[in-house]
N, C-alpha and C positions, 0 to 999 in steps of 0.2 A: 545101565538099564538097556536094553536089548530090545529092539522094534516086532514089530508083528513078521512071518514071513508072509512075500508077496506070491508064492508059487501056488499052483490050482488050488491043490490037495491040502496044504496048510490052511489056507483061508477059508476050505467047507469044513474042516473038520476040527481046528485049533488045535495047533501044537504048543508048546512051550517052549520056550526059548531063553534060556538063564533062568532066572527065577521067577516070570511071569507070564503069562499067558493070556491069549489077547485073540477077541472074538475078528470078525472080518470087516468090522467095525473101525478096531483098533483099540477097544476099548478091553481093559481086565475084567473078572469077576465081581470087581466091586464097581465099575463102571468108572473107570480113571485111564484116560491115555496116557501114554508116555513118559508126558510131561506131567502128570501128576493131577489133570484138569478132569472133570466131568462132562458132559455134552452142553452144559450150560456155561462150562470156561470158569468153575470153581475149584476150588483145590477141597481135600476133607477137613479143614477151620471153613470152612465156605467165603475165602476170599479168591476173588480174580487175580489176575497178572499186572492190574495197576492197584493194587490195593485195596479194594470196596467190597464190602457183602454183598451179599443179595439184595439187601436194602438200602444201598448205595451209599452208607456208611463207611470213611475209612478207617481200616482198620492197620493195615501196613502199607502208607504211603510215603513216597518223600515230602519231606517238607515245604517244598516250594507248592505241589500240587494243592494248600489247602486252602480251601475258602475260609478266612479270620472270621469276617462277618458271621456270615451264617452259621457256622459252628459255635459263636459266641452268643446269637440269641436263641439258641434252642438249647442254649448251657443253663443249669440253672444254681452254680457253686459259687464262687468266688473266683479272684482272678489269680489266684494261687495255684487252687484248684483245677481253676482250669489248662494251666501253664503242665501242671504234672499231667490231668490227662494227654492233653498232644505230645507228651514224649511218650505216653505209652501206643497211640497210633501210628509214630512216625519211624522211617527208619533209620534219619538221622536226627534221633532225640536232644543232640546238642545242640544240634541249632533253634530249638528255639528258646535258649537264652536271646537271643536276638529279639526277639517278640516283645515290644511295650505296650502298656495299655496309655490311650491319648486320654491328657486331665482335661478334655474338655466335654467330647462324646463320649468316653467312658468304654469304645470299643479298641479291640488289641489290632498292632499295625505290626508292622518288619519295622529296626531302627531305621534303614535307609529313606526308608519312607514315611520318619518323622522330622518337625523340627519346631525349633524354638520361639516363642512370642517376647515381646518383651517385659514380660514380667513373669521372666523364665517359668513360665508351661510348658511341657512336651508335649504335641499332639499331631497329628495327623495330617500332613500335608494336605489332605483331600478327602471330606469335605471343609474340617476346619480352619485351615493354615491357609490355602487359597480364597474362602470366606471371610477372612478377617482385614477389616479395612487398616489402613496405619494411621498413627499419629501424625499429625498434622505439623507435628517441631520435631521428633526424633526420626520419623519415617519408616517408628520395628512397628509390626504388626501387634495389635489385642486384641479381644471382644470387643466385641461392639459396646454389649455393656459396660467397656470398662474404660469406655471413651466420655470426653467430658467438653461439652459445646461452652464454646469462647466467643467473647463479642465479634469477631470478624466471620464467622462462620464455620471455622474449623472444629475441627476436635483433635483432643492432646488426651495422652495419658495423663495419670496423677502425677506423675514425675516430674512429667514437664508444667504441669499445673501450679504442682505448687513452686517449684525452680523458676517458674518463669514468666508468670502469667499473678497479678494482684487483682482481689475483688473489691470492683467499686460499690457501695453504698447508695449512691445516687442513679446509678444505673442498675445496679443489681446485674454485672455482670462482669466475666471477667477479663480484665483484657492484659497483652503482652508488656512487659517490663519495658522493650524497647520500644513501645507506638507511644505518638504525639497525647495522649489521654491524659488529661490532668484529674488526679484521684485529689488534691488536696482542698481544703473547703477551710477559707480562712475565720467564719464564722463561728470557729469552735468558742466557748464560754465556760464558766464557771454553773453548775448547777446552785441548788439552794442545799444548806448545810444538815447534815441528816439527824433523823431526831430519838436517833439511838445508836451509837458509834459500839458502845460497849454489849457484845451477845457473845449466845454461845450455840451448837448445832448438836443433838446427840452425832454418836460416834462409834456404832458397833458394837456399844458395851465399854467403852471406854471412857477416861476422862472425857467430859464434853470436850468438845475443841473450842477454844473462844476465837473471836474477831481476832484478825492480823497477824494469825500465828499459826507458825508452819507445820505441817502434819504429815507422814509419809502415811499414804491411802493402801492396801494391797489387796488386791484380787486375783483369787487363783484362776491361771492359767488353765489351757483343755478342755472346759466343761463348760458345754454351751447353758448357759442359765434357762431356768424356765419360760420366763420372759422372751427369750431370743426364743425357743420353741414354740410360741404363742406368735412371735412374730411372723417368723416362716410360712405356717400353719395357715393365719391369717393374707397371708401375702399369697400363698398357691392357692386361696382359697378365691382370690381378688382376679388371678388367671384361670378360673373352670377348674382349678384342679382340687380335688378333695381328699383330704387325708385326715382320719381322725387321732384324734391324742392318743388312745388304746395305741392303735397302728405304729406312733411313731414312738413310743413308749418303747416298742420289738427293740427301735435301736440303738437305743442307749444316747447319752446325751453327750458321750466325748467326741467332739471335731475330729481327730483322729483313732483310727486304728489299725491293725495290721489290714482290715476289708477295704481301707482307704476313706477318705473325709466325709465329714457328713453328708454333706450336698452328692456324691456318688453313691452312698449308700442309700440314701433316699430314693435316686433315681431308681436305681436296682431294684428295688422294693417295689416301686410304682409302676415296675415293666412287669416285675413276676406278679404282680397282681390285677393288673388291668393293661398289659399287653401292650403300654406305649412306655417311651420312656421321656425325660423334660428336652423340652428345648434349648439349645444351647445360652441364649438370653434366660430362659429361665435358672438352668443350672447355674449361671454366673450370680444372678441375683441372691438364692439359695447360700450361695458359696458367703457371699459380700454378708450376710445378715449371720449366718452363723458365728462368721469369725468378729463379729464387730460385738458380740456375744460370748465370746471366749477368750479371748485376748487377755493375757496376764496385763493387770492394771497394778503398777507398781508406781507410785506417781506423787510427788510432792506436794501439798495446794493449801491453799490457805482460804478463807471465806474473809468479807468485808463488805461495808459500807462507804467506806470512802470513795465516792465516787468523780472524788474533785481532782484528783489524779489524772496525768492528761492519757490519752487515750492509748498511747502505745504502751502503757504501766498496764493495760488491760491486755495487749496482745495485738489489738487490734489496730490500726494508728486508724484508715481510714474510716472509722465507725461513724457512723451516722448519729449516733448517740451522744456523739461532741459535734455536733453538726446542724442538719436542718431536722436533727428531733433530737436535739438535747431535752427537750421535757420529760422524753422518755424515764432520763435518769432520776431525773424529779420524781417523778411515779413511782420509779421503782423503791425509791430508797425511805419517801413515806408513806408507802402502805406495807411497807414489811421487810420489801424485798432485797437480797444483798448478790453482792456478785461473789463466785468462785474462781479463784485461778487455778493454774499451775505453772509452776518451774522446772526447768531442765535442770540437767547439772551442773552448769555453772552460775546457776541461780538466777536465769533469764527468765523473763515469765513467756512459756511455752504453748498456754492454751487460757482460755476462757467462758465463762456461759453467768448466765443469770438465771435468779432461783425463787420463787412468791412463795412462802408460808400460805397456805391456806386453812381454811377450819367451814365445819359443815354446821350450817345455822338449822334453825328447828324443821326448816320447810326444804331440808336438804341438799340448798344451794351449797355453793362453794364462794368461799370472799376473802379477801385478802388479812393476817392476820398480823403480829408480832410476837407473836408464842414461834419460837424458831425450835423451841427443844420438845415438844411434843403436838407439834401442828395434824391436822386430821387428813392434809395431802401437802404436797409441792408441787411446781410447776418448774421444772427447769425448759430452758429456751436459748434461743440463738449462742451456739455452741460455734467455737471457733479450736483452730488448732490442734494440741492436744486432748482439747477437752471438747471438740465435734465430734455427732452425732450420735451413738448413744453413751460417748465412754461418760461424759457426766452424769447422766443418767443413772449408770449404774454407780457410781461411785455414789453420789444422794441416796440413793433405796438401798449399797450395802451399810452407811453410816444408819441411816432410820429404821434398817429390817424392815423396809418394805419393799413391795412390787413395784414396777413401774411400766409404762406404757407410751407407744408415740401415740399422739392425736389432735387433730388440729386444734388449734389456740389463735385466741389474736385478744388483747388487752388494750384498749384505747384510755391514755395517748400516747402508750407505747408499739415503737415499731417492732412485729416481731417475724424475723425472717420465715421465709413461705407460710406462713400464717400457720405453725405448726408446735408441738413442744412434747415433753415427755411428762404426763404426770405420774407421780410417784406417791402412793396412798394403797390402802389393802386392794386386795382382790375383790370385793365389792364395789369400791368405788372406780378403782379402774377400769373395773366392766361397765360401769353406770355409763362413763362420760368415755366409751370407746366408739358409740357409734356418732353421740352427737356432739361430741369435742365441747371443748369450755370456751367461754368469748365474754370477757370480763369488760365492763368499762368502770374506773375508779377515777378520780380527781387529781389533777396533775401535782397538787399540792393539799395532802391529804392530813387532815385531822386527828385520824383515827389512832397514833398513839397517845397523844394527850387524853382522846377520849377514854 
């Protein structure tokens, strides 16, 4: 392409010069110099010479020039989606395979500028990889919320928590395998013998299960239960945040998908809806309750009243419940209540919790019963191992086909950790006693089967 001439008479009267012609300006016909630019330094797609529209938009930039952030909350696609748009802005589209999105903030970084937590997350150097405090015994970095306070003050991951660290009963808290702490309480004893050895527990439509006999339990995987949805729900509702059932209905109830896990999807929703997205404590929490909700429960266990069994036949050795509240067992085993296990596979007993029949009397309390095979709720509680937090829970409500819920509890004269449980009864009664929890006192040595 051929420049303007510089001489008088060219430049008052415009020559041509190859195949364009150019005012004294420098500018053609169509008002493009040269180089192809406008007076405003556009080409005819209306981009500059570093890539941007008019609207400062890029549209053919290198890669490196791009701001991740900002182009990721004015996106409103998926992270898919939005990976294909930046190849079609950049102009070298292959590099951003390079580009991951962080599982913790949910926004896209460069590889170089991610790295690993110890409970392999990939996220973001900055703000969350440099935010995240470490474990107190292994020294890899996690969320904060996924740190867990121990008698001396520290905080450990679960890893190390349970590798390394046992819960005392008398202190209610936990302390290092190797510190001076004596967990053991020589007071343990025999309770009083239970006054109905032989039951049985409905079972999902199957044979009832009776006492002391082993049952493989199964729960499908993926699908966060309604229950876990009510959880959630309730819990972002406990931090100002509000999301109604309709709303989260949009997204479907499997933990994963190609859009990514529930807890990001969530978020995503709550940004393109009201313009913030969760906190990283929140998202962690989010995360912890869905999955504890979906989790394939595949799981061996047996139900029982023998509670004269010494305490590690329970899972538990240091329980309090062969200790300075053995009555507890007392209570439990005659007013209805029996305990559940489970077993690994090599037929260890893995986990534990305890369970109260209950039934709804004319004035719509709740009281302890012995009808195990069509009681009008349950109470399950202090959940150990495999069978902490809500995985018992759901395994009671999938044998009963009922719902189930956490809500505070406390039954005197039994100890029940953080004064808390899951009941397990219809959608009526679980919403009853949702906001003001159950708190039973029964008699340490209870009549009520004879009667």
């Amino acid at each position: 392409m051929l420049g303007p001439c510089t001489c008088h008479e060219c430049v008052k009267h415009r020559v041509t010069h190859g195949t364009r012609t150019y005012d004294e300006n420098g500018y053609d016909p169509d008002g493009y110099d040269v180089d192809g630019y406008d007076v405003d330094g556009y080409d005819v797609d209306g981009v500059n010479a570093l890539g941007y529209d008019r609207d400062g938009n890029p549209r053919n930039v290198n890669s490196g020039e791009l701001n991740l952030p900002e182009l990721w909350n004015a996106f409103s696609g998926t992270p898919y989606a939005f990976l294909e748009y930046l190849r079609g802005i950049t102009r070298d589209a292959d590099a951003i395979d390079e580009i991951t999105f962080c599982d913790h903030c949910l926004n896209p970084n460069w590889d170089d500028e991610m790295s690993s937590t110890g409970n392999e997350l990939r996220v973001c150097d900055s703000p969350c990889f440099d935010a995240f405090p470490c474990c107190d015994d292994c020294d890899k970095r996690f969320p904060a919320a996924d740190l867990n306070g121990v008698a001396d003050g520290n905080a450990v991951c679960d890893g190390c928590l349970e590798n390394n660290y046992t819960w005392c009963e008398n202190c209610e808290e936990h302390y290092a395998d190797d510190s001076e702490h004596n967990h053991e309480d020589d007071d343990y004893d025999l309770c009083c013998d239970p006054p109905q050895l032989v039951f049985a527990a409905r079972n999902d439509g199957c044979e009832p299960l009776a006492n002391d006999t082993r049952a493989t339990i199964t729960l499908p995987a993926g699908t966060i239960s309604a229950e876990g949805i009510k959880a959630i729900q309730s819990y972002l509702r406990e931090q100002g945040i509000f999301v109604y059932r309709d709303e989260m209905a949009g997204l479907g109830d499997q933990w994963q998908t190609k859009t990514g896990n529930y807890a990001k999807r969530l978020s995503r929703f709550y940004y393109q809806t009201h313009g913030t997205g969760f906190s990283p404590v929140v998202m962690s929490q989010v995360g912890c309750i869905a999955r504890d909700h979906s989790k394939q429960v595949d799981v061996e266990i047996e139900i029982t009243r023998d509670l004269n069994q010494s305490a590690s036949a329970f899972y538990h050795d240091d329980s309090c419940w062969w200790g300075s509240y053995s009555e507890s067992r007392c209570a439990l085993k005659t007013n209805g209540g029996y305990g559940i296990r489970a077993f690994g596979e090599r037929g260890n007993v893995s986990g534990r919790a305890w369970v109260m029949p209950l039934r709804e009397k004319d004035n719509g309390q709740l009281t302890p019963t012995f009808n195990t095979m069509t009681p009008d709720a349950l109470i399950v509680f202090n959940g150990y191992g495999e069978l902490s937090g809500y995985a018992a829970a759901r395994i009671i409500s999938h044998m009963a086909g009922l719902t189930y819920r956490k809500i505070s509890f406390g039954c005197s004269p039994m100890y029940v950790n953080s004064n808390s449980g899951y009941i397990v009864a219809s959608e009526e009664i679980t919403g009853r006693y949702a906001n003001t929890g159950l708190h039973l006192d029964v008699p340490q040595h209870s009549t009520l089967f004879p009667r």
